[in-house]
C-alpha positions as CSV (number, residue, x, y, z in Angstrom):
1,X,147.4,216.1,63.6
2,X,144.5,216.6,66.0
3,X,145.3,218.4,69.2
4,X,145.9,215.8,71.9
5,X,143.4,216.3,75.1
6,X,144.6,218.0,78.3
7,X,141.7,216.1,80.5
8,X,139.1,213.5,80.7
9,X,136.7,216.0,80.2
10,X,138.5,216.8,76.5
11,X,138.8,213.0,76.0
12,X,135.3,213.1,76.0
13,X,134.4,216.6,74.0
14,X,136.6,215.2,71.6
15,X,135.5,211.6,71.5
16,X,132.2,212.2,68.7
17,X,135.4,213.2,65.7
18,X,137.0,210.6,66.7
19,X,134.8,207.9,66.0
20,X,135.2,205.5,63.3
21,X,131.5,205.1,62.0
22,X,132.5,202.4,60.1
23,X,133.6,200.1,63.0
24,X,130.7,200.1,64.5
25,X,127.9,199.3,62.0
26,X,125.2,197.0,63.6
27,X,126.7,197.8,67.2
28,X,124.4,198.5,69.9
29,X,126.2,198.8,73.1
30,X,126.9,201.2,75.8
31,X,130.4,201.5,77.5
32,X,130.5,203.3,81.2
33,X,133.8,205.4,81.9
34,X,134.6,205.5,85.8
35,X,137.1,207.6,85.4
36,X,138.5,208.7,89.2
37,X,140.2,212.2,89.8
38,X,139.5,215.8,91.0
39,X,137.8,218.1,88.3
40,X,138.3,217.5,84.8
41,X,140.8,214.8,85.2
42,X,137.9,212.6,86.5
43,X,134.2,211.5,86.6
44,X,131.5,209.1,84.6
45,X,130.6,209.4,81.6
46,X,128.9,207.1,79.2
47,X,129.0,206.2,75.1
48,X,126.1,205.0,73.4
49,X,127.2,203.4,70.1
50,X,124.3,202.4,67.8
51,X,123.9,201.7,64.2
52,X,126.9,203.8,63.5
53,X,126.1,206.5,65.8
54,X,127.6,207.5,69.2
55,X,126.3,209.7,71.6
56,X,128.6,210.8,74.3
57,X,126.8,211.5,77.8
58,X,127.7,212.7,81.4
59,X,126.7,210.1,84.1
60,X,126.1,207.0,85.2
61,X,123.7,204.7,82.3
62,X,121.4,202.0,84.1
63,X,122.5,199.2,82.2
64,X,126.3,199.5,79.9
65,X,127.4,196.6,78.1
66,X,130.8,197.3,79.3
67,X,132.2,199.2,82.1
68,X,135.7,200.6,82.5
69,X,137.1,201.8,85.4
70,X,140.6,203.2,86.0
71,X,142.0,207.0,87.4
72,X,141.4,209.8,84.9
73,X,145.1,210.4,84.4
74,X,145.7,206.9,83.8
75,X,142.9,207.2,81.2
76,X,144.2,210.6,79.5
77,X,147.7,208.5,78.7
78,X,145.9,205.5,77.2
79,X,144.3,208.3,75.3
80,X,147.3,209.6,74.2
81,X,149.6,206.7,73.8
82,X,151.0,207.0,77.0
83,X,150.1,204.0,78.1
84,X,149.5,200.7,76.6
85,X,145.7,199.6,77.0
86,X,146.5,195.7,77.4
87,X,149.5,196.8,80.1
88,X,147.0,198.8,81.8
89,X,145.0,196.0,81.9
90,X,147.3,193.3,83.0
91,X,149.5,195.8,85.8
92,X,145.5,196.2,87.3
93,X,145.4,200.2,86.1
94,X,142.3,199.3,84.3
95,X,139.2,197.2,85.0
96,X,136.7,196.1,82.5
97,X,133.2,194.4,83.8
98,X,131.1,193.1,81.4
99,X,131.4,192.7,77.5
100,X,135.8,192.5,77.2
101,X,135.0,192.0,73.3
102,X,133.7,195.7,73.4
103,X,137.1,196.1,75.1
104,X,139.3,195.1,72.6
105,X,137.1,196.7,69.6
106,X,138.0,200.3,71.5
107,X,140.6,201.1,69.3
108,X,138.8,200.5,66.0
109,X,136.2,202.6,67.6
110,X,138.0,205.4,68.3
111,X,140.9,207.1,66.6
112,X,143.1,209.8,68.7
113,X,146.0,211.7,67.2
């Protein structure tokens, strides 16, 4: 079993081996993390899946398909299995803007554990 991130900034360094290339074949979509949090337990990042591929950046991108917002710690126990995405979503811990069918592909996208 892979060792389980300590940070948002781990969740991130990590995210590339946990992709699932296979989900995301003819995908072309961005998806903005606004994580909040002090340090490495925050900030924006951004994941650029295409054709298969994903490319993890730091930063705002001009125009993401989806964008998800919600406090770094918060994030880290989705992550983990802390925390239920959908209860996350429905107790107002997390907000999704723009694509939520990109939302609910997130955990065919990416494996953790």
């Amino acid at each position: 079993m892979a060792e389980m991130p300590k940070n948002v900034k781990e969740i991130f360094e990590m995210m590339p081996a946990q992709f699932n290339a296979d989900a995301a074949k003819g995908m072309n979509s961005v998806i903005q993390f606004n994580l909040s949090g002090d340090g490495d337990m925050g900030g924006q990042y951004h994941a650029i899946i295409k054709d298969g591929q994903l490319e993890v950046a730091k930063g705002v991108h001009a125009s993401p398909s989806m964008t998800m917002t919600m406090a770094g710690s918060d994030y880290l126990d989705m992550t983990t299995g802390k925390l239920n995405g959908q209860m996350a979503f429905m107790s107002g811990k997390l907000k999704i803007a723009g694509d939520m069918g990109l939302a609910m592909k997130m955990q065919q996208l990416f494996k953790m554990g």
